[in-house]
C-alpha positions as CSV (number, residue, x, y, z in Angstrom):
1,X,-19.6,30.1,12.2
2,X,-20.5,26.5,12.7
3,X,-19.4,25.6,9.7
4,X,-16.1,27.2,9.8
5,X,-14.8,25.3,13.0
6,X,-16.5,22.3,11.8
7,X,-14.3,22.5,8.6
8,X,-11.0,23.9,11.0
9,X,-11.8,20.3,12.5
10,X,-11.4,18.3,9.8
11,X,-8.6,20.2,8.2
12,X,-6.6,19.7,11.1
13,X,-7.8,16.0,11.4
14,X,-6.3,15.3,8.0
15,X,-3.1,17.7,8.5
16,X,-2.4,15.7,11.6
17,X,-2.5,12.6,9.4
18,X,0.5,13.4,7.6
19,X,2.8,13.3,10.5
20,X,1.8,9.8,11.7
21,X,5.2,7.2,10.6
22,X,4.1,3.9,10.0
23,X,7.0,1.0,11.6
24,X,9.8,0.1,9.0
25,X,8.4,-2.8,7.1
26,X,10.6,-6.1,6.8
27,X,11.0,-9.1,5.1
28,X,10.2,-12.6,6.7
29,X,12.9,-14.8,6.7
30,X,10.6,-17.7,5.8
31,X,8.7,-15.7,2.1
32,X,12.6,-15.2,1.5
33,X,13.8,-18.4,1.6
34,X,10.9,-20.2,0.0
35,X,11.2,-16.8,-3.2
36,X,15.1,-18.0,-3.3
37,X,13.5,-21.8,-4.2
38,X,11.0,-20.9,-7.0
39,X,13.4,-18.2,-8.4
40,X,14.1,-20.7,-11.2
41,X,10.9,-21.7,-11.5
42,X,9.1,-19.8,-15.2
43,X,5.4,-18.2,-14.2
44,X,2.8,-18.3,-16.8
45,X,-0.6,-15.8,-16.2
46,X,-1.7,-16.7,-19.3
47,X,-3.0,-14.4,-22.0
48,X,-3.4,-11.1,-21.2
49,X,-5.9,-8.9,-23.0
50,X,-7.8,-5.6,-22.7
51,X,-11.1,-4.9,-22.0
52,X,-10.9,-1.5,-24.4
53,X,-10.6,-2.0,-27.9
């Protein structure tokens, strides 16, 4: 019987987890204006390769 609540616990635990809303996520002015600077910029990463053959 233990084991059952225990379980009922954690079910609810994680259940519960679904309804939490994280704060809308925005852009810093600042990362924005320095992206609009380098947006002419080219970026190299180089070679790519993969590790399966």
């Amino acid at each position: 019987m233990k084991y059952k609540s225990s379980l009922g616990l954690i079910a609810a635990l994680f259940l519960s987890a679904c309804t939490i809303q994280v704060p809308p996520y925005s852009a810093d002015i600042s990362n924005v204006s320095k992206l609009k600077e380098e947006s002419n910029t080219p970026v190299s990463v180089g070679k790519i390769e993969s590790e399966k053959n």
